[in-house]
Structure formats: C-alpha cells, structure tokens
N, C-alpha and C positions, 0 to 999 in steps of 0.2 A: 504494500500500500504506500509505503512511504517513498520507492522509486516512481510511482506515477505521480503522487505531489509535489514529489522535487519537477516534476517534468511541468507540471502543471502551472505551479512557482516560477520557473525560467522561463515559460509561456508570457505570462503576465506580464514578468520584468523585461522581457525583451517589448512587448506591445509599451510598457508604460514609458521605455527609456526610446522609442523609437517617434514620439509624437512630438511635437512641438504647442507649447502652452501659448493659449492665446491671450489676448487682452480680452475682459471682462465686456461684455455688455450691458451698457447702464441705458435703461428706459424709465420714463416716469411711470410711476404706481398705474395713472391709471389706462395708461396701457400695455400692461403685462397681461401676456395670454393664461390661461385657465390654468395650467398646468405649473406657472410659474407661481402665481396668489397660492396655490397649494403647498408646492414646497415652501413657499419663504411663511406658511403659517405653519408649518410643521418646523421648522428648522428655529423657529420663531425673534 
C-alpha cells in the first residue's frame, strides 16, 4: 500500500511543482458568481 502512495504523492508533487500561481482575482461582492458567495461563506 504504501509503494502506490509514494507513487500517488510524486503524482501530486510533480502536478503541484509543475503549475504556475497566478494572480488573485478580485471582483466586487456583488458580482461574484454562486459558487464563489459559497465558498467565501464557508471559509468565512
């Protein structure tokens, strides 16, 4: 089990170290789509 997690793990880490972070999108409150009022009232 634990050779398919390492496999799993370098999976991820190679996806997460192969992306490039973007700059944030900032829109006013009141047009954020449905999806977005949700998370920012869960994350709160």
């Amino acid at each position: 089990m634990s050779e398919s997690r390492d496999l799993f793990s370098r999976l991820v880490n190679w996806f997460t170290s192969s992306g490039a972070d973007k700059a944030p999108i900032s829109r006013p409150s009141n047009q954020l789509d449905g999806f977005s009022k949700l998370m920012n009232k869960i994350s709160g």
